[in-house]
C-alpha positions in Angstrom: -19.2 126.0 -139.6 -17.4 127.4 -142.7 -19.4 130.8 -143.5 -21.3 131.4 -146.5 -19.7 133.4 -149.4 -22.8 135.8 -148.7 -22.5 136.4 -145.2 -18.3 136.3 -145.8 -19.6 139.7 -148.1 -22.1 141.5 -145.6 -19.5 140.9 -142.6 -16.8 142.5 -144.1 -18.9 145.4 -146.2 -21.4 145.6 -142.7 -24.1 145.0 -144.6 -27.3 145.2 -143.2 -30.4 143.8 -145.3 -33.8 144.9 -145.1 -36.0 142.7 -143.3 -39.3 141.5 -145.6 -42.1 139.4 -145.7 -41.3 135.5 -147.3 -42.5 135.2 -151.3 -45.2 132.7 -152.2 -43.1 129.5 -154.4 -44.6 131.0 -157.2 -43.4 134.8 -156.5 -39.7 133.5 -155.8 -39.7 131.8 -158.6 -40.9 135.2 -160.8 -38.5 137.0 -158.3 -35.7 134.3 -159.2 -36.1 135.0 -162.8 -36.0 139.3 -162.7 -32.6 138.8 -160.9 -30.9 136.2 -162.9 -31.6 137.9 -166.3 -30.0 141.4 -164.6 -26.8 139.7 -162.6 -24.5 140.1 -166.2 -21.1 139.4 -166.4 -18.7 140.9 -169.1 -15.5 140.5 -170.5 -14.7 143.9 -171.1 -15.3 148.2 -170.5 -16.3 147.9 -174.2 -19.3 146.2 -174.3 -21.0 148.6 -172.3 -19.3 151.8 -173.2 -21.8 152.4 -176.7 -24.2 154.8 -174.7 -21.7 156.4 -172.4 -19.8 159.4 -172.4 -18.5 159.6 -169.2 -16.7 157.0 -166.7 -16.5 157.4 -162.7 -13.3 155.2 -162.1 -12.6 154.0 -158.6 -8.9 154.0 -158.0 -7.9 151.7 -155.3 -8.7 147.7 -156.3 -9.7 148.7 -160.3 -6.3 150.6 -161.3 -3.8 149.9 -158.8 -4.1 147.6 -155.5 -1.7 150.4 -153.6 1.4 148.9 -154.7 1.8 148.6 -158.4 -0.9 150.0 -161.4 -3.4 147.1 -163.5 -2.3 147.6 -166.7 -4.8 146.5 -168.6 -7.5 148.5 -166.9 -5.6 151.7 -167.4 -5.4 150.8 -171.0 -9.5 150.4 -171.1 -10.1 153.9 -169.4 -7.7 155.4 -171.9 -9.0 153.8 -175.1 -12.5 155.0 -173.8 -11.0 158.7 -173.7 -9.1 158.1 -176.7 -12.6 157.8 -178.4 -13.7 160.9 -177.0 -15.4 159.6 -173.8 -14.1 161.2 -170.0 -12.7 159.6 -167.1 -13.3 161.1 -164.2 -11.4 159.1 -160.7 -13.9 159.5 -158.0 -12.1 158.0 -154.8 -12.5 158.3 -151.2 -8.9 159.0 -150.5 -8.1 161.6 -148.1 -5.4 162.8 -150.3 -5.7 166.3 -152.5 -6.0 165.6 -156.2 -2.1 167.2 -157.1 -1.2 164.7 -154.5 -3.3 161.6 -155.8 -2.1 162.5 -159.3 1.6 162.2 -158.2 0.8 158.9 -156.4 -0.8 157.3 -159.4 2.5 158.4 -161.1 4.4 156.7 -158.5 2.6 153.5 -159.2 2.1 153.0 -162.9 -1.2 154.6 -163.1 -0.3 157.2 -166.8 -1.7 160.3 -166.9 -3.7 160.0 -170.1 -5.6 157.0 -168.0 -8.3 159.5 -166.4 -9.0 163.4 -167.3 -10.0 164.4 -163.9 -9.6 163.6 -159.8 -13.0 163.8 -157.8 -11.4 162.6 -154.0 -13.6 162.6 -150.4 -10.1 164.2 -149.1 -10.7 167.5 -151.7 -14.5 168.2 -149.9 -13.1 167.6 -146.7 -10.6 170.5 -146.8 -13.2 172.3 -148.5 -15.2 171.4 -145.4 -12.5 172.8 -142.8 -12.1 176.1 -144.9 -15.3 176.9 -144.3 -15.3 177.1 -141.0 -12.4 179.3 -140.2 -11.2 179.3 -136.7 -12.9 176.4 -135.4 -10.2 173.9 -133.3 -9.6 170.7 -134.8 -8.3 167.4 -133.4 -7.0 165.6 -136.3 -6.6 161.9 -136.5 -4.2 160.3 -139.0 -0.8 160.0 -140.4 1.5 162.9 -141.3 1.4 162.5 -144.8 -2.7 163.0 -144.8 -2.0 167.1 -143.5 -3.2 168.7 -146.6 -6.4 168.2 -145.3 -5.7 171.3 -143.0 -2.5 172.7 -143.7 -2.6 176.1 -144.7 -6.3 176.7 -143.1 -7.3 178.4 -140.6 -7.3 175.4 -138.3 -5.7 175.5 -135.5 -5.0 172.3 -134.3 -6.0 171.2 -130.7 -6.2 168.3 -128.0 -9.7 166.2 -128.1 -10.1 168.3 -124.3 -10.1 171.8 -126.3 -11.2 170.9 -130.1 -13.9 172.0 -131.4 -14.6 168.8 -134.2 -12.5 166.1 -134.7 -11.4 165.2 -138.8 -10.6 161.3 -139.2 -7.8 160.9 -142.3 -7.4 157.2 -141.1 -5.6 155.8 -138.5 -2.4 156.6 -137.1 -0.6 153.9 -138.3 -2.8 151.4 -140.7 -0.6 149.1 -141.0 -1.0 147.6 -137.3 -4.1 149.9 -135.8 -7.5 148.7 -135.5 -10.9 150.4 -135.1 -10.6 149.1 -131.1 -7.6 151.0 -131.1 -9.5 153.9 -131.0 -12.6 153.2 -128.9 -11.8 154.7 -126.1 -11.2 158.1 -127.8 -14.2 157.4 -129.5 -16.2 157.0 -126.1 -14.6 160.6 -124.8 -15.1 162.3 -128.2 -18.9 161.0 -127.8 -19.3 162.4 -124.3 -18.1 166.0 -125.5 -20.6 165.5 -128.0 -17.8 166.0 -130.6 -18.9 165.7 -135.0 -16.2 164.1 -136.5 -16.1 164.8 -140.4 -14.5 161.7 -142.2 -12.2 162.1 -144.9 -12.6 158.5 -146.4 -15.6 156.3 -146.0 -13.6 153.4 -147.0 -13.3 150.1 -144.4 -10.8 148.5 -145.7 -8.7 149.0 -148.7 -5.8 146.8 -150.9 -2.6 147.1 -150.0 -0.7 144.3 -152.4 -2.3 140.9 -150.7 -3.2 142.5 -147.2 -6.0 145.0 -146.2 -5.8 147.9 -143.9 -8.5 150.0 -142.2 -9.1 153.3 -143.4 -10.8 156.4 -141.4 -14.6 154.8 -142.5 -14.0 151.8 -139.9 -13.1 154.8 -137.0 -16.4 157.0 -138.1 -18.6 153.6 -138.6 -17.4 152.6 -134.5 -18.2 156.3 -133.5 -21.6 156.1 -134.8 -22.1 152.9 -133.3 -21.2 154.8 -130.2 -23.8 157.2 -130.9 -21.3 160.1 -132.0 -22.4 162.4 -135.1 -20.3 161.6 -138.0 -20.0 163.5 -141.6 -18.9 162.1 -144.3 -17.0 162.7 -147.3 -17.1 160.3 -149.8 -18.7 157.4 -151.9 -21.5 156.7 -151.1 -23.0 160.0 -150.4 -23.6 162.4 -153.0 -21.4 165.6 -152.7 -18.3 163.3 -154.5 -20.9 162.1 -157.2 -22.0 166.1 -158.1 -18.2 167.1 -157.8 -17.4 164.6 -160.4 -19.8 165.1 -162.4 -19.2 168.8 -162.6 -15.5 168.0 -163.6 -17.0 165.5 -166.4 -19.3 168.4 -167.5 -16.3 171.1 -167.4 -14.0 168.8 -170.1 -17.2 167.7 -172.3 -18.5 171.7 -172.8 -21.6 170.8 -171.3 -24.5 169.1 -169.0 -23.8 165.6 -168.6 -26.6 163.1 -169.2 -26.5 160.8 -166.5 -28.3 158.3 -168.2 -24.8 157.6 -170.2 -22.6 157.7 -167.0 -21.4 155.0 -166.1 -19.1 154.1 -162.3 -16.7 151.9 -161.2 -15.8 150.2 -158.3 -15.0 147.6 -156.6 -17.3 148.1 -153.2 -21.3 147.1 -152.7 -21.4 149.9 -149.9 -19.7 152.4 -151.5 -19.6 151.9 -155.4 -22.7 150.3 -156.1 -24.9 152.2 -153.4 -23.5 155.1 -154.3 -24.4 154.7 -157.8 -27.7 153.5 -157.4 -28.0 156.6 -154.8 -26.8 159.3 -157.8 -29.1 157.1 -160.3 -26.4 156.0 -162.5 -25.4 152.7 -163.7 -22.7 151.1 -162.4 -19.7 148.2 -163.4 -18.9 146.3 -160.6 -15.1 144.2 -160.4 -15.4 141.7 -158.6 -11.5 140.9 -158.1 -11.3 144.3 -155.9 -10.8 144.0 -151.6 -13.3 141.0 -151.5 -11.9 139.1 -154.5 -12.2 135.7 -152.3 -15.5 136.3 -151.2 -16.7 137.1 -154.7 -15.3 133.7 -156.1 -18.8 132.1 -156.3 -20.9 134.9 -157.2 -22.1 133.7 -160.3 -23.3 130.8 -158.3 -25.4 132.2 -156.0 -29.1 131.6 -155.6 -31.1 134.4 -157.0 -32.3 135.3 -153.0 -29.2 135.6 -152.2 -28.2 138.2 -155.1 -31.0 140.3 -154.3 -29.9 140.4 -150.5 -26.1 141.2 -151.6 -27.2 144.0 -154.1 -30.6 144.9 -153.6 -30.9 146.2 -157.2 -28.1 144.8 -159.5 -25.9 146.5 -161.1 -25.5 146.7 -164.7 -23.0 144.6 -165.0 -20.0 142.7 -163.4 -16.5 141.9 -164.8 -13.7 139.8 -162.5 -11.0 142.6 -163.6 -11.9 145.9 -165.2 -9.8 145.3 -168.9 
């Protein structure tokens, strides 16, 4: 049997809904009503950008899908700046921000699109720097070794290390999380904390999605290995970026006229709702297919996906 487009969404995202008690008829229908009034869709960033002064941008799936930029929402984020607003890209790339700006370069993204880079892969090396010495068994691709390089980390087999730091697979374009399992099982026996340098799943890469270091830490804490992350949804990324947006406006930012981005109920929206700011959610992001119907789901069913709604939805952020 074909699956639902709400359990197509919790399977890929690994959702897991809170069990509660069934509504009287007369409560889902009051329940029914509360979420149908909050699921709103948009057209555009401007019609909600009147009480905001600052934007948290995700990057991957709102301004580029990893091989070429979306022009038109760079042109939104920069016509919010250009009216004095900030753009701050908060992403769970394990990249550096000098890096991540060059990238964005590479594929269309303009400079004058964002002000600032918040990135999971920035508090991770901040992470390793403070603890000077300790042995590190490093899983990922070459280009991801600004995470350590330069630190006093000596690097070291899974036997020796001291923690293990996840960047993403090896190779993401055929790896999978099972890949990894057994190393997983050994690293859980030494009773190793591996620090994660990108909660993401899955992320875009032109039509095709490839695993990123979250689906490595989300198996080893399935295992019953200690993970720390770095990265939406947990808040160290939300207060970095925020201090960035408070640096360029001159002062404390109001969260009550923040305003994220994303394209990801576990990261975006939970993180969000986490920092207690509102959140824009694009639904044409890594579960685009899955999020066809969503304006025609029953109002249970909404309230199972989201929990809380975000403030609004748009198919493509323009």
């Amino acid at each position: 049997m074909q699956k639902s487009t709400l359990g197509k969404i919790q399977e890929s995202q690994r959702l897991r809904p809170p069990q509660k008690t069934v509504p009287s008829l007369q409560g889902r229908a009051k329940q029914a009503a509360r979420i149908m009034t909050t699921l709103h869709f948009v057209e555009s960033l401007r019609e909600l950008t009147s009480d905001v002064d600052v934007v948290l941008s995700d990057i991957w799936g709102v301004v580029h899908n990893g091989v070429a930029s979306f022009p038109e929402a760079c042109k939104a984020l920069h016509n919010f700046r250009s009216q004095g607003g900030t753009v701050i890209m908060i992403t769970n790339s394990p990249l550096l921000p000098d890096s991540l700006q060059q990238q964005l370069r590479h594929l269309g993204v303009p400079d004058d699109t964002y002000d600032a880079i918040a990135s999971s892969g920035d508090l991770t090396r901040l992470y390793v720097a403070d603890h000077p010495g300790r042995r590190v068994f490093w899983i990922g691709p070459d280009r991801h070794d600004s995470i350590h390089r330069g630190l006093d980390a000596p690097l070291a087999s899974l036997d020796e290390a001291d923690y293990i730091i996840c960047t993403g697979p090896y190779d993401d374009e055929t790896e999978s999380p099972e890949d990894y399992r057994g190393m997983m099982l050994k690293a859980r026996e030494r009773k190793l904390t591996l620090v994660c340098a990108n909660p993401d799943i899955v992320v875009e890469r032109g039509d095709r999605l490839i695993y990123c270091a979250g689906a490595i830490a989300e198996l080893y804490r399935e295992l019953g290995g200690e993970v720390i992350f770095y990265g939406k949804p947990h808040r160290p990324i939300y207060e970095r970026a925020i201090a960035l947006a408070g640096e360029r406006q001159g002062h404390p930012i109001d969260r009550k006229r923040v305003l994220a981005i994303g394209d990801s109920v576990r990261t975006d929206v939970a993180g969000a709702r986490g920092f207690g700011i509102d959140c824009l959610f694009v639904t044409r992001g890594i579960h685009s297919e899955q999020f066809e119907g969503l304006d025609q789901l029953d109002p249970a069913s909404v309230r199972e996906l989201f929990g809380h709604p975000p403030r609004a939805l748009i198919r493509e952020l323009r």
